[in-house]
C-alpha positions as CSV (number, residue, x, y, z in Angstrom):
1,X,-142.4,-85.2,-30.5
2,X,-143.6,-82.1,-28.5
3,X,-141.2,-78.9,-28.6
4,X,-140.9,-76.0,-27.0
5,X,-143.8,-74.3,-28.5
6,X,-146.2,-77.2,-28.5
7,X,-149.5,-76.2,-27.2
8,X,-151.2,-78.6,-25.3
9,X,-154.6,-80.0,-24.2
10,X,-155.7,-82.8,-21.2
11,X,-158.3,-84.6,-21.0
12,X,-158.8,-85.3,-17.4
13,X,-160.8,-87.8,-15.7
14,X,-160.4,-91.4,-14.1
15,X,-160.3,-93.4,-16.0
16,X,-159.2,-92.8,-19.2
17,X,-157.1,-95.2,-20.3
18,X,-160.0,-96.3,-22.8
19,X,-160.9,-92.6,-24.5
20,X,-160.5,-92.6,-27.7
21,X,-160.3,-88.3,-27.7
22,X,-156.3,-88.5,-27.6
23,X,-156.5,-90.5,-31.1
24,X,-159.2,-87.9,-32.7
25,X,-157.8,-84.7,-31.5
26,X,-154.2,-85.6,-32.2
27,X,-155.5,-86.4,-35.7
28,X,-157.2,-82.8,-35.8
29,X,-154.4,-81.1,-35.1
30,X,-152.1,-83.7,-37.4
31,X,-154.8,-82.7,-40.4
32,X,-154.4,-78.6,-40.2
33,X,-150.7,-78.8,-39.2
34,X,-151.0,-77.7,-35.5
35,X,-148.4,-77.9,-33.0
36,X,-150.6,-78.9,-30.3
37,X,-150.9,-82.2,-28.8
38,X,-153.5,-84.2,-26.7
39,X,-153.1,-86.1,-23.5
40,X,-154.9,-87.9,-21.8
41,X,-154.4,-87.6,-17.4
42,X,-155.7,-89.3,-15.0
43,X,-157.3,-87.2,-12.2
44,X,-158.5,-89.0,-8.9
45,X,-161.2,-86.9,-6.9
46,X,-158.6,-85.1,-4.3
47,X,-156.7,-84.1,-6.8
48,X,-159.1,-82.9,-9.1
49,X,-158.6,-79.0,-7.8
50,X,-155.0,-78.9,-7.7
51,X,-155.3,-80.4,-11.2
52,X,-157.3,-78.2,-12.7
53,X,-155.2,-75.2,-11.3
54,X,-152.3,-76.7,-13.1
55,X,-153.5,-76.5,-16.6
56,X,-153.1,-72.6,-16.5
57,X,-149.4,-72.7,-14.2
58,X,-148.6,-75.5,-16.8
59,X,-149.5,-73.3,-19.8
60,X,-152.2,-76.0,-21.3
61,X,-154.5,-74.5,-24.2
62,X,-157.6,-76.0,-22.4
63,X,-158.5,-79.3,-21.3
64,X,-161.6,-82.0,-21.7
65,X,-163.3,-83.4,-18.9
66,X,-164.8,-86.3,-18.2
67,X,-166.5,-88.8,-15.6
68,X,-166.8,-88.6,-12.6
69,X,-165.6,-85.3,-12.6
70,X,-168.0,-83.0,-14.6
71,X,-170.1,-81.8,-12.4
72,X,-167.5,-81.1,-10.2
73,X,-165.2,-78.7,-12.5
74,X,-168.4,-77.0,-12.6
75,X,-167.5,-74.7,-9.2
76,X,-164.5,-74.6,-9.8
77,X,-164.2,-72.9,-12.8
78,X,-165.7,-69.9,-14.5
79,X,-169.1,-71.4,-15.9
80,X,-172.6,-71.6,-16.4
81,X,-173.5,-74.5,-16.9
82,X,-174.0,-77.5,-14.3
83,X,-171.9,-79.7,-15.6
84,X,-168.4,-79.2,-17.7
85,X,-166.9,-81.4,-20.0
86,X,-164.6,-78.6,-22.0
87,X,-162.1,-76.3,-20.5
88,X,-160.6,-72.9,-22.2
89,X,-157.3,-71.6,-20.8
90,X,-158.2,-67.6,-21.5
91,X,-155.8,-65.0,-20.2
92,X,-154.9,-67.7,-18.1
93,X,-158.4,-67.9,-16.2
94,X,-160.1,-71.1,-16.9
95,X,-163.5,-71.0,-18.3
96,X,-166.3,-73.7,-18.6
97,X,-168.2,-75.6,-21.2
98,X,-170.5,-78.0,-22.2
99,X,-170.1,-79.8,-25.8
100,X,-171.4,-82.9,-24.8
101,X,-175.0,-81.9,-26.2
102,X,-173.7,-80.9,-29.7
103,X,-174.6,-83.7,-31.2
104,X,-178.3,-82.4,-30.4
105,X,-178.1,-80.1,-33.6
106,X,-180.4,-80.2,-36.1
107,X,-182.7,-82.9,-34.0
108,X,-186.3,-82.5,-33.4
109,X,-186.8,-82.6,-29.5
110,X,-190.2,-81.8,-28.6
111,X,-190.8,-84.9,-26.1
112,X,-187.6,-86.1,-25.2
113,X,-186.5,-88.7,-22.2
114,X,-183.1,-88.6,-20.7
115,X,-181.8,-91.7,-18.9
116,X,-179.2,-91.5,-16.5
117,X,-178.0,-89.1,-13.8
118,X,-174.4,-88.3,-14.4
119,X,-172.4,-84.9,-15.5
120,X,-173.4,-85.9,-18.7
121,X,-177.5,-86.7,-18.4
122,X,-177.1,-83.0,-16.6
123,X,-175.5,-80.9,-19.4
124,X,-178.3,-82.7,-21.4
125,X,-181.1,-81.7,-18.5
126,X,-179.9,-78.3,-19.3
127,X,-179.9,-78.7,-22.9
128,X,-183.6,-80.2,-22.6
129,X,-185.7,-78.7,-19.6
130,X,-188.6,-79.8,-20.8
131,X,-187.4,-83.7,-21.0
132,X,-188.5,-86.5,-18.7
133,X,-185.2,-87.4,-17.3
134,X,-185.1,-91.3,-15.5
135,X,-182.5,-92.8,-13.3
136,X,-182.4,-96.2,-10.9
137,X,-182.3,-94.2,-7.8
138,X,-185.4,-92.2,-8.4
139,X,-187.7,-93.0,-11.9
140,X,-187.3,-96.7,-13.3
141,X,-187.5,-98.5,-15.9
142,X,-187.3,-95.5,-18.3
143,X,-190.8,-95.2,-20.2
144,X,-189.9,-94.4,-23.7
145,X,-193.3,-94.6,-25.5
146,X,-194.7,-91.5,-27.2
147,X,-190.8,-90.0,-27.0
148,X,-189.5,-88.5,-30.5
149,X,-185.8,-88.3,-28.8
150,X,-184.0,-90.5,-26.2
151,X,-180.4,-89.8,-24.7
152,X,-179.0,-92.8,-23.2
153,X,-176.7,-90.9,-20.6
154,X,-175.6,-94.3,-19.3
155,X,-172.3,-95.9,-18.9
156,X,-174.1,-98.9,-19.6
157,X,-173.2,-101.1,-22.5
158,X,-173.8,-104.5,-22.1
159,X,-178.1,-104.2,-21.3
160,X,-181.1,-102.3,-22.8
161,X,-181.8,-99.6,-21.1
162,X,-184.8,-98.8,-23.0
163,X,-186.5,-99.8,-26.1
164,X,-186.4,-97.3,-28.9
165,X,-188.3,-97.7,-32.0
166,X,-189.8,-96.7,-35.4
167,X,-190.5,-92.9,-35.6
168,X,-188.0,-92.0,-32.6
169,X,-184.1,-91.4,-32.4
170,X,-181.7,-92.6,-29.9
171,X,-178.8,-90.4,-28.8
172,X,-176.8,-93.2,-26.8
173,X,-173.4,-92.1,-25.5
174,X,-171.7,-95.1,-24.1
175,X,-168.9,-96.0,-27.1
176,X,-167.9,-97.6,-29.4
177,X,-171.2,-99.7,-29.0
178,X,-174.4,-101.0,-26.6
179,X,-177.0,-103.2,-26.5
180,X,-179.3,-100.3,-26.4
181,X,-178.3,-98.7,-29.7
182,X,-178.1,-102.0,-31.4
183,X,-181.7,-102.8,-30.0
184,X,-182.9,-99.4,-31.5
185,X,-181.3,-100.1,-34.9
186,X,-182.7,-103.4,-35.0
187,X,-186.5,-101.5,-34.1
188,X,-186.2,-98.9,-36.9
189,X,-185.1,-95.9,-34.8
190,X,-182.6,-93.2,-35.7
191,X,-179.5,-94.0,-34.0
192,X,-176.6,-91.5,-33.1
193,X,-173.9,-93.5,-31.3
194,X,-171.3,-93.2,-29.1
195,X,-168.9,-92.5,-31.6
196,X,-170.9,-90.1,-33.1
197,X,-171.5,-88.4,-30.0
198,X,-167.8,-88.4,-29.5
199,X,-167.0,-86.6,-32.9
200,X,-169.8,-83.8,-32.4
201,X,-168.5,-82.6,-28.5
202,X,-165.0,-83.4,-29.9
203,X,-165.4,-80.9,-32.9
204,X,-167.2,-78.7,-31.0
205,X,-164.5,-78.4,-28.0
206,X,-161.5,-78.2,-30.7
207,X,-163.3,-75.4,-32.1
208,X,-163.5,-74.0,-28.8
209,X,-159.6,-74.0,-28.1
210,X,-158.4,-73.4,-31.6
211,X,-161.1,-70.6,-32.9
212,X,-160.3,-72.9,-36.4
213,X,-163.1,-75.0,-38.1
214,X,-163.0,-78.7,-36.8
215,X,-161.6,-81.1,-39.4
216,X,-165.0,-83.6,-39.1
217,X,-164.0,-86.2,-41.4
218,X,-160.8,-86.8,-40.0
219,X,-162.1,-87.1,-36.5
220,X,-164.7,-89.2,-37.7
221,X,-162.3,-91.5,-39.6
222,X,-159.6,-91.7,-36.3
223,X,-162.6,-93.0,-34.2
224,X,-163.5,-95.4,-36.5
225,X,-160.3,-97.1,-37.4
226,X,-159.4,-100.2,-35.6
């Protein structure tokens, strides 16, 4: 139940009635006793300004965003990057981020190919300026061979996009599954999933609002549980 103090955080895109970020940051705040809650609001396109303006008149910690409307948020916020999937309510101006590369960590990139040509396949452009980036209206089929890293910056679940193998690793971000990732795991490749995707912007973002360390487990665990 939300109080008077509750602080909250959006995520805002359309759709979302399928996101599993309410469940995992709800859980985060649940795990280190926050009053903060997450909701999830659909934004259509011509409202997406007015929207955004809101979270600061509204009071809202910060906000996620997601399809179509990355790219977008982009202007109209204070930001760098291209495209913005994480907002920060701070002295109520709103300021841009992208966490949707955090899963990239750690990950040897030295020949990487991004498919797909969304807000997300930009923040990874970004992230990766010396990839080979492939979509259908320009680039296709994705060539893959001699890649150590692929992002799968697709909404695409139910086709392989690209064939991954032995000696490389996938980063495919549609969730909870797709035939691409499966495909890869079946090849011998590394596979990051959606859902761990999912857990490394969502950690990255709470960390972002709350200036706490991200509970990982937990968020891991709430994805994960049916």
């Amino acid at each position: 139940m939300l109080g008077a103090e509750t602080r909250l955080v959006a995520l805002i895109g359309d759709p979302v009635a399928g996101s599993l970020s309410p469940r995992m940051q709800n859980a985060a705040f649940a795990a280190l006793g926050l009053d903060w809650a997450y909701v999830a609001l659909r934004v259509e396109e011509r409202a997406l300004e007015a929207a955004v303006d809101g979270l600061v008149a509204l009071r809202f910690a910060g906000a996620n965003v997601t399809a179509p409307h990355k790219r977008a948020v982009a202007e109209l916020v204070d930001a760098e990057a291209r495209s913005v999937n994480t907002l920060v309510v701070d002295n109520g101006l709103l300021r841009g981020w992208t966490t949707d590369t955090a899963i990239l960590a750690g990950l040897v990139a030295e020949r990487p190919v991004i498919i797909g040509g969304g807000g997300a396949a930009t923040a990874f452009s970004e992230a990766l300026p010396h990839a080979r980036t492939f979509t259908r209206r320009a680039e296709w089929p994705p060539a893959t061979r001699g890649a150590d890293l692929v992002v799968n910056a697709t909404p695409v679940r139910d086709e392989v996009v690209a064939r991954v193998g032995t000696g490389q690793t996938l980063v495919d971000l549609p969730y909870p599954g797709s035939a691409t990732a499966a495909a890869a795991r079946a090849a011998g490749a590394r596979v990051f999933d959606g859902l761990d995707v999912l857990v490394a912007q969502g950690a990255a973002a709470f960390e972002l609002w709350t200036g706490l360390p991200a509970p990982v487990d937990v968020m891991r665990a709430a994805v994960h549980a049916s």
